[in-house]
C-alpha positions in Angstrom: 0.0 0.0 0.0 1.8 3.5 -1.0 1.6 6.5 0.6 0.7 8.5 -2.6 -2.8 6.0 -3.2 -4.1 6.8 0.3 -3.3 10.3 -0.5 -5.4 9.6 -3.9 -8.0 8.1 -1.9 -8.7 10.7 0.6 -9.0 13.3 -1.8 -12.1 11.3 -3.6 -13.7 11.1 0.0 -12.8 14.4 0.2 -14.4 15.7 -2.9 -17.1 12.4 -3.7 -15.8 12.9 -7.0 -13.3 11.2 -8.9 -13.3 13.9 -11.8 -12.9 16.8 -9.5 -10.3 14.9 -7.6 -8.3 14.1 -10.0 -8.7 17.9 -11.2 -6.8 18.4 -7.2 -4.3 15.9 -7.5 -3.1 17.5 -11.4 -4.0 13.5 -13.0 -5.9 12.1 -15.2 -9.2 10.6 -14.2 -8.4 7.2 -15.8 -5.4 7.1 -13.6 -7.1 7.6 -10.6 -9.7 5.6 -11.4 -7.5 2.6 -11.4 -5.4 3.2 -8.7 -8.8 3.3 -6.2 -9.3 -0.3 -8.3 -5.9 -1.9 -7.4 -6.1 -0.1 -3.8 -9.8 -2.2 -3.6 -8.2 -5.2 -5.2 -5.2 -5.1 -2.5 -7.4 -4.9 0.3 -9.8 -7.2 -0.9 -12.4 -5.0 0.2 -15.2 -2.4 -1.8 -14.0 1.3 -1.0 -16.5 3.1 -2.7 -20.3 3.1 -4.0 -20.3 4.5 -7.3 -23.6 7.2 -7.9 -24.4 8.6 -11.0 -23.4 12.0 -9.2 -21.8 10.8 -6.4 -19.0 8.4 -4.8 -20.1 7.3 -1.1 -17.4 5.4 1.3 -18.4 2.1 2.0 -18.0 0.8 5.8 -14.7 -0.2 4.8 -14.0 2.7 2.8 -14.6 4.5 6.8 -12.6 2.6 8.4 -9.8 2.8 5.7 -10.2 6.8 5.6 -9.8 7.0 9.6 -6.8 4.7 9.1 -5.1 6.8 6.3 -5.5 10.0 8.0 -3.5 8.4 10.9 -0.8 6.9 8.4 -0.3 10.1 6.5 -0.3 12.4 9.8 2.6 10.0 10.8 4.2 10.7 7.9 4.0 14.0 7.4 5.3 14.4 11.1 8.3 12.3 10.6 9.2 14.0 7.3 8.7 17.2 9.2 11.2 16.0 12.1 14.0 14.8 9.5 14.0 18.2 8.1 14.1 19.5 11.5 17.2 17.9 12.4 19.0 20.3 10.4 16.6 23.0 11.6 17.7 24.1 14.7 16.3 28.0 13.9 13.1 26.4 13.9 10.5 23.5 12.7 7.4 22.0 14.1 6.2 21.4 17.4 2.6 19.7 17.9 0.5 19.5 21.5 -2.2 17.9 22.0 -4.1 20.3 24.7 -7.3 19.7 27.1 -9.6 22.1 27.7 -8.4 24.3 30.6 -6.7 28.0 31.1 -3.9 26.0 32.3 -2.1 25.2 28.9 -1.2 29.4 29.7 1.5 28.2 31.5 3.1 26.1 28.6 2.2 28.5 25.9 4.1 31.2 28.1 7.2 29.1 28.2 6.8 28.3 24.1 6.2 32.5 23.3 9.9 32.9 25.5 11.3 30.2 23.2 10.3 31.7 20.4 11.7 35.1 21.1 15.1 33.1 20.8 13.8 31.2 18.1 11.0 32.6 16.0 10.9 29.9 13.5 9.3 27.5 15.8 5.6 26.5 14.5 3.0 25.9 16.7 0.1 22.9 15.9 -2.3 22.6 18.2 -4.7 20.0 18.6 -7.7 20.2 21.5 -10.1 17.2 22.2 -10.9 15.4 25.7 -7.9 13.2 27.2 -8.6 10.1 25.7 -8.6 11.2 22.0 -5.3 13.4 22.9 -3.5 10.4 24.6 -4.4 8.3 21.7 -2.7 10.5 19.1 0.2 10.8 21.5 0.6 7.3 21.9 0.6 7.1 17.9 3.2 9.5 17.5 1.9 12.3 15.9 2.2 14.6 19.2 5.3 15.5 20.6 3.5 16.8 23.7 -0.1 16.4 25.7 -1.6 18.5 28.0 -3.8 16.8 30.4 -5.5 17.2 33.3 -4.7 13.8 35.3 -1.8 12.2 35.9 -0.3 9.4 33.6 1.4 6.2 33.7 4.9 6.9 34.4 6.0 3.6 33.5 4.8 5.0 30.0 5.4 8.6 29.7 7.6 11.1 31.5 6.3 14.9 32.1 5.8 17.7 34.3 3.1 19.0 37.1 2.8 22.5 35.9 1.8 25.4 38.5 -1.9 25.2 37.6 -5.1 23.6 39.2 -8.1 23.4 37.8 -11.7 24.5 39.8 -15.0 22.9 38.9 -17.8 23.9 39.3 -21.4 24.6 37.6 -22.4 26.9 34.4 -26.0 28.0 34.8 -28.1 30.4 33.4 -28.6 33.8 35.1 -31.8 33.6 35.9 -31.8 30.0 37.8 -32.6 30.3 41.5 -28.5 28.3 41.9 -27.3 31.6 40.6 -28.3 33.3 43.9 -25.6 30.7 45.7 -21.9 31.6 45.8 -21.2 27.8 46.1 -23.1 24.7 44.5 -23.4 21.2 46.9 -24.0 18.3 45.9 -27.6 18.7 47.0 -28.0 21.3 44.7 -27.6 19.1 41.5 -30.2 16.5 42.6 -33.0 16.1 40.5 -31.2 18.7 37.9 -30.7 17.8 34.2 -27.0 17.9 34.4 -23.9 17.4 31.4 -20.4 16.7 31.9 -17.1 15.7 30.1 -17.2 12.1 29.3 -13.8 11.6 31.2 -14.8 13.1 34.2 -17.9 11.5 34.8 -16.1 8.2 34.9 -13.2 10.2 37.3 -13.1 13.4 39.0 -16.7 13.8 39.0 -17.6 10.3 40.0 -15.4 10.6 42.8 -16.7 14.0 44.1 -20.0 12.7 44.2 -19.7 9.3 45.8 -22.5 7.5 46.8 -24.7 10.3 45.4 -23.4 9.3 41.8 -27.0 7.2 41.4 -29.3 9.5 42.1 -27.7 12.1 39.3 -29.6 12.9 36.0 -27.1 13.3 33.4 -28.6 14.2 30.5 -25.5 14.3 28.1 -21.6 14.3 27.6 -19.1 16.2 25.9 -15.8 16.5 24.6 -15.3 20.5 24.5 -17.2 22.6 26.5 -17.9 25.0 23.8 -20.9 23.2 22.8 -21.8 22.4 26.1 -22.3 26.2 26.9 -24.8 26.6 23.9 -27.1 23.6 25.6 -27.3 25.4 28.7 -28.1 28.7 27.0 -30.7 27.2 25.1 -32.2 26.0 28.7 -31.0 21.8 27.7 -29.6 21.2 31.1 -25.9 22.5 33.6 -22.6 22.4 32.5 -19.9 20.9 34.9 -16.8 21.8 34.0 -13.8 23.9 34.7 -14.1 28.0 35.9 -12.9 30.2 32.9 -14.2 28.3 30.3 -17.4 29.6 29.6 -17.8 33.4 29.2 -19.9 34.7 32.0 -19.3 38.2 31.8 -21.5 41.1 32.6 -23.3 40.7 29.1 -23.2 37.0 29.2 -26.8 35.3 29.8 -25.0 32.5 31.9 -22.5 32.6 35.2 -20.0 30.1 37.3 -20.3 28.6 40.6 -17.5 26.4 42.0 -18.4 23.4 43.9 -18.2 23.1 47.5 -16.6 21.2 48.6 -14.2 22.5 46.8 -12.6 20.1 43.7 -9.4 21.2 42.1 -7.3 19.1 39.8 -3.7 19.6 38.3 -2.1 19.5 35.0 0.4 18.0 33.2 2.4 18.3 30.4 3.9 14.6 28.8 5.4 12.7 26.5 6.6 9.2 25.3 9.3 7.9 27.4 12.3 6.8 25.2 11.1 9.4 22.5 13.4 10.8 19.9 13.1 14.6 19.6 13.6 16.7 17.1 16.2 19.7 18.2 13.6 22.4 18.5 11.1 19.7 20.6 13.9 19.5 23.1 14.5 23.2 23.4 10.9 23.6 24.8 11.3 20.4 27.3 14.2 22.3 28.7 12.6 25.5 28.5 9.7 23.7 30.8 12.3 22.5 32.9 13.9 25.3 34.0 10.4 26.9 34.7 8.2 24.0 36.8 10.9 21.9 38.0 12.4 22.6 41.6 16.1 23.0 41.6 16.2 19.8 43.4 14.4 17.8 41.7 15.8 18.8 38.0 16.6 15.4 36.2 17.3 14.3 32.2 13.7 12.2 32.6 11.7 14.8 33.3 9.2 12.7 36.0 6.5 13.8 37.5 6.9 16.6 40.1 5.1 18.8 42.1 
């Protein structure tokens, strides 16, 4: 399987067109055509359904498009760090980044690193721990952000100076917002929403044995969307304070839970992980910031 036919097959899922594909990828439509039928004929699998207007993926053709995606973001990533090696000026760094004011602290370390070395690109990419982990794990992050510690025996990292506050986004003009603190009282019988993450871990634990008697009424991933189902009066938001505008002209507000649950974050990476020249720059940059002089060591293990 080459690199350049997944390429040729994402851009018809892409477009759902082999003509205007092709038109993309500056080849003929013949040739196209018959590289997606040796790709099908290698996998032994139908990619496509063929419309009079139209090319649809097949469930295989889903599956392979996830799986390409992957390969290619790989690749581009390690061709990126090659050429990096020779780019100590500059090159790419990717983070994959929870949801939380916290990442502040890293992104202030990276903006000093780039005054010395302006070169340095930036990709971020957000999404809830799990999806984040799982790209890091494949290898096309250099860095997560997360807001729970990880298994050292697979990835070293740092406790930055940051803790994160829960707590509840209402509207205004729900009797809760008279309260300066929400209990757990409070959120019985209410329709509530929370990370998918948390409500198997922070949350879970803060409630207890009260867990049962909860009505969550839906998950999410970013908090973003979240916010617009409790504006249009779906249900609460649990999440983190700061998220969620709640200013003065904002129809919703914040209350942190009492008792009070804070969390901390970390920044990690893949133990035994090859970096490229500019990816170590900003570990040491971190280093020098959020490790105690003590406890400053090569592997970079969790510290307080």
């Amino acid at each position: 399987m080459e690199i350049r036919v997944l390429r040729y097959f994402l851009a018809v899922a892409r477009e759902e067109n082999i003509t205007r594909a092709a038109e993309r990828l500056y080849i003929s439509q013949p040739t196209l055509s018959r590289q997606l039928k040796e790709l099908e004929e290698e996998l032994g699998k139908k990619l496509f359904i063929r419309g009079s207007s139209k090319i649809t993926l097949t469930e295989e053709g889903r599956l392979l498009r996830r799986r390409a995606s992957e390969i290619l973001d790989l690749v581009d990533k390690t061709a990126d760090e090659f050429k990096a090696l020779d780019e100590i000026n500059g090159g790419d760094i990717r983070i994959g980044c929870a949801e939380s004011q916290g990442i502040g602290c890293v992104m202030h370390a990276a903006a000093s690193l780039n005054e010395e070395y302006p070169n340095i690109r930036y990709h971020l990419y957000s999404g809830g721990t799990e999806s984040v982990i799982e790209h890091l794990d494949q290898g096309i992050l250099d860095f997560a952000i997360v807001v729970e510690e990880m298994d050292p025996t697979k990835y070293n990292g740092l406790k930055l100076p940051y803790r994160d506050k829960w707590g509840l986004v209402l509207p205004k003009t729900s009797p809760l917002a008279q309260k300066k603190t929400i209990q757990v009282e409070d959120l019985k019988g209410l329709p509530l929403m929370c990370s998918r993450q948390a409500l198997q871990a922070e949350m879970a634990a803060w409630l207890g044995d009260t867990f049962a008697d909860m009505n969550f009424v839906a998950t999410y991933d970013l908090v973003f969307n979240a916010a617009i189902m409790v504006q249009e009066g779906f249900g609460y938001a649990l999440t983190f304070d700061g998220l969620v505008n709640t200013d003065e002209l904002s129809d919703l507000c914040f209350r942190p839970l009492e008792p009070e649950l804070l969390v901390p974050m970390y920044i990690i990476w893949k133990k035994y992980q090859v970096f490229t020249p500019v990816a170590s720059l900003l570990i040491e940059e971190l280093k020098s910031r959020f490790l105690p002089a003590k406890e400053k060591n090569p592997e970079g293990k969790f510290a307080e």
